[in-house]
N, C-alpha and C positions, 0 to 999 in steps of 0.2 A: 504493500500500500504506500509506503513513504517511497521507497523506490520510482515508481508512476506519480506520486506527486512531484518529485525531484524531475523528471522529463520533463513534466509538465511546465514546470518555474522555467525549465533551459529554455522550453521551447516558446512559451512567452518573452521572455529577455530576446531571444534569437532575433525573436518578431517586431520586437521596439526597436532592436540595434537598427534592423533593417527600414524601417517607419523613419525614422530618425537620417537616416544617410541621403545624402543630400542628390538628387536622380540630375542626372544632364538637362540640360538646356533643352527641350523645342526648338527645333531651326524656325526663322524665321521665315515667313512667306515672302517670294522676292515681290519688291514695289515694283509698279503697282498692283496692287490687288480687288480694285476698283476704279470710278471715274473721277478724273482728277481737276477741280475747277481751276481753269485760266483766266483770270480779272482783268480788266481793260478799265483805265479811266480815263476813256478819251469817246469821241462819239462813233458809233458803225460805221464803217466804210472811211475811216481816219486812215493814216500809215499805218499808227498802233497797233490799228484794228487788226487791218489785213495782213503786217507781222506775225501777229500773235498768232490767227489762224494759218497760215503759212507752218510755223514752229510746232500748232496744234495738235498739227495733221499728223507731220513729221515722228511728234513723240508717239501720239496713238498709234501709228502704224509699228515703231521698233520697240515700245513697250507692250503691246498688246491690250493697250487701256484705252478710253475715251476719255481725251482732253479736252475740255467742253469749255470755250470761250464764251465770257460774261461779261457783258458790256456798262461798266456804271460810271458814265459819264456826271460832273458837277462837280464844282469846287477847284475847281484848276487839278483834278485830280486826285485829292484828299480824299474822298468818300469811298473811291477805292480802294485807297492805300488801307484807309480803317480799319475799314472791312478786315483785309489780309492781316491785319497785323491785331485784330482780335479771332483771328481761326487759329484752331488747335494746330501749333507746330508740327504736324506731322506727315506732311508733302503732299496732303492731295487742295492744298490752297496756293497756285502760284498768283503772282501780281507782273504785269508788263511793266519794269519800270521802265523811266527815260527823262529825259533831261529838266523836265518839267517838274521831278522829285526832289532833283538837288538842286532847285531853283526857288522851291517852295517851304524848302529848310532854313531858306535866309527870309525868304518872303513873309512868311506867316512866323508871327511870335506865340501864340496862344492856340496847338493846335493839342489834341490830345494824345498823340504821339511823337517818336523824336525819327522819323525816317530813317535818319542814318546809326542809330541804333536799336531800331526796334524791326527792321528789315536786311534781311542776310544777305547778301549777293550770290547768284548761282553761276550765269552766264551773260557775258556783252555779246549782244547780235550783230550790230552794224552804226554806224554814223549817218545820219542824215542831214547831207548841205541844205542849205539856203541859196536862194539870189537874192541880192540886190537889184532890184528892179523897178523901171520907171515907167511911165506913160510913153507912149512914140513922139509925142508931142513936146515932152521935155525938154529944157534948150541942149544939157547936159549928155553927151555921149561916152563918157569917160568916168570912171573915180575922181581922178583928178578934176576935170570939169565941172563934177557933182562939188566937190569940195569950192573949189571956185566960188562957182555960184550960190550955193549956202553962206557963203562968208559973207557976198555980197547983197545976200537977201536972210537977214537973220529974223527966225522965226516965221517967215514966212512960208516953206515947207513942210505938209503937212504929211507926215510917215504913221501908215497905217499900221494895224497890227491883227492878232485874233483875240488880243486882250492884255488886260496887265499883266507884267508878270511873265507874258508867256516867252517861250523860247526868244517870237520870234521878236516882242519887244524889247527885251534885251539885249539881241543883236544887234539892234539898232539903235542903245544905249551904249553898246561900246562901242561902235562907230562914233557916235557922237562925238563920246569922249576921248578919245585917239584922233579923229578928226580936227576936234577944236570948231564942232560947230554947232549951231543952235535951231534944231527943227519942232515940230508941234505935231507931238503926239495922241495918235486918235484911235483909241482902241475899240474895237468891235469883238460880241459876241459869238467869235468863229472866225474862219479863214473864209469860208464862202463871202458875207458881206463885204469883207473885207477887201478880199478882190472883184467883187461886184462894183463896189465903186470907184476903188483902184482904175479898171475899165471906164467908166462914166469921168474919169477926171476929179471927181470930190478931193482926192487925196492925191500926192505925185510920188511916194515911194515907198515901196514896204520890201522889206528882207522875211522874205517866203520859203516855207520848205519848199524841197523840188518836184516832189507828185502833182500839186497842185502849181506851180508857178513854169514847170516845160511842158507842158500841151499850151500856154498861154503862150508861153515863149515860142513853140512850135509854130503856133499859126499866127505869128506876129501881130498878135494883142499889145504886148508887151515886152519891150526893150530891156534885155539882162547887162548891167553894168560887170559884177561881178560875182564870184563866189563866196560863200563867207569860209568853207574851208582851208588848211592849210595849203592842201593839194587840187591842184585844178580837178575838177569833175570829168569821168569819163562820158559820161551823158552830154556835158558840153564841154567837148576839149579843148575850142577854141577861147574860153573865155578865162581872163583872168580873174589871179583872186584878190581878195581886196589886200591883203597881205602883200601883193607885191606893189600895194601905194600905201602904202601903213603898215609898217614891219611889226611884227608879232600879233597882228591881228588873226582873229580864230574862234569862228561860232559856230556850233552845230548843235544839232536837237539829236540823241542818240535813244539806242532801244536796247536793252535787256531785258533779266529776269532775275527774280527776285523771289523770296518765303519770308513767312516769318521766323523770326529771330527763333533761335531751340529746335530747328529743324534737325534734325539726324543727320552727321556726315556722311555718313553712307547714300542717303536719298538726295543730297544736294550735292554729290562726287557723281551718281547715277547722270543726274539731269544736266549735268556740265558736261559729261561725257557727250550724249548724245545730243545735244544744243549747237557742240562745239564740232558736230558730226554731219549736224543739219546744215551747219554753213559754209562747210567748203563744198557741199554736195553741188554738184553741177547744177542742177534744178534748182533747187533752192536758189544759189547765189544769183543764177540767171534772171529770177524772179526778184529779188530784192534788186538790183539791178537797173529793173523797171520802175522799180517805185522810186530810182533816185539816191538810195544807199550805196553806201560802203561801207562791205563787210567788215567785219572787226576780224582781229588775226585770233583765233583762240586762245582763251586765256581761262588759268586756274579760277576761282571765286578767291582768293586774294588778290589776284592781279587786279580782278574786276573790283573790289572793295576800294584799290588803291585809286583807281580811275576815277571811283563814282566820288570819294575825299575831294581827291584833286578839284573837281568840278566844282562839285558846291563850294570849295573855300574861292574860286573864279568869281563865280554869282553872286556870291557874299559879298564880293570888295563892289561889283558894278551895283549890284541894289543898292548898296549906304552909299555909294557916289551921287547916284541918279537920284536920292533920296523915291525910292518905287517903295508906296505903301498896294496892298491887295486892295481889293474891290470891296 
């Protein structure tokens, strides 16, 4: 009898030891394992837009998930950003950023988030130029020309925009300011009015991204002075940049991606990968291309963190120059 209880003690002890020992990990299931929201804060059919869906397509097809672009335009952006940066860290919330983010970091004082630290960087997609661009009827056919005559007519140029704040008003705040000239800023809600009256004469210059400002320039609407990138444009190779009449000049609106901050290395190393896979793909490039861009050279989510720094401390010095308060 003590005997068979004495098994019995072992074989309970056996049973805890074993209860108690600590069993391997569950692998994890690879990401994605569902459909992965793409945030846009820009409006349909923007560059953003059609970026993002471009990149969309791309991931859902070599992840085997649905990247499902969402569109929340308002706020110069912010509403988006929010959005992403109150979704649970864990990769199925991307945000399109672009220039418009770290312009909005100097911009806005009182926002509820801090962009550049409450949003990770995964991947840079591409740069997107500007023109500088005037009415056919302008006396002005040059940079230089343009500067001329600003001098000699101050205040009297009125340079459009799609709003405050935005890329493309700031372009044309450091032109200004490297210029040494004095024009009259007149922002519109959007690039469409913008250039609606651009054409009608209202206004006589606006520094335009390129999707919307080369079909204008295509069908000789509108006269492109220059570039605002460093490197001429292969879309227009004949034109210079404004850099080569104003040394160190250099504006552009650019497009990445973006999580929120506590994202898993693992899932923001995944999506850099294949981002970074999307953009030398011959298709892909061909099509950014079209819209005006240049690609960006692939780069780690450091490299990109350093890039998006750099920017915003750029934007930071022209906003307190220009004294540009938001809307």
């Amino acid at each position: 009898m003590r005997e068979g209880r004495r098994r019995f003690l072992q074989l309970s002890a056996a049973g805890t030891m074993l209860a108690a020992a600590p069993h391997p990990a569950a692998p994890q299931a690879a990401y994605p394992t569902r459909p992965v929201r793409f945030i846009v804060g820009q409006a349909a059919g923007s560059s953003s837009d059609i970026t993002a869906r471009l990149i969309a397509q791309w991931l859902s097809e070599r992840l085997h998930q649905q990247f499902v672009v969402e569109t929340r335009p308002g706020a110069g952006g912010n509403i988006a950003t929010e959005a992403v940066v109150r979704s649970p860290p864990d990769g199925y919330t991307l945000l399109l950023v672009n220039a418009q983010n770290t312009i909005n970091a100097a911009l806005y004082e009182q926002l509820s988030f801090d962009f550049l630290r409450d949003i990770a960087p995964v991947a840079w997609i591409d740069r997107v130029a500007m023109v500088m661009e005037v009415t056919p009827t302008f006396p002005a056919k040059s940079v230089p020309e343009f500067i001329a005559y600003a001098k000699a007519n101050p205040g009297k140029i009125n340079m459009a925009s799609a709003g405050i704040g935005g890329p493309q008003h700031v372009a044309g705040e450091l032109f200004k300011f490297m210029a040494g000239v004095d024009m009259t800023h007149v922002p519109y809600r959007g690039t469409t009015p913008a250039v609606t009256d651009l054409l009608a004469g209202q206004v006589q210059v606006m520094f335009d991204v390129t999707p919307t400002a080369i079909p204008q320039i295509t069908a000789g609407k509108l006269r492109p002075l220059a570039v605002t990138t460093a490197e001429r444009l292969a879309a227009l190779p004949e034109l210079p940049t404004i850099g080569e009449f104003l040394k160190g000049y250099e504006a552009s609106a650019w497009i990445g991606v973006g999580v929120p901050k506590g994202t898993p290395a693992d899932i923001i190393a995944t999506l850099n990968r294949e981002i970074n896979a999307a953009i030398v793909d011959p298709t892909v490039k061909k099509r950014l291309d079209e819209l005006g861009a240049m690609v960006a050279p692939p780069s780690s989510p450091t490299q990109f963190a350093s890039f998006i720094a750099e920017d915003a401390a750029k934007w930071a010095k022209v906003i307190k120059a220009a004294g540009i308060k938001p809307q």
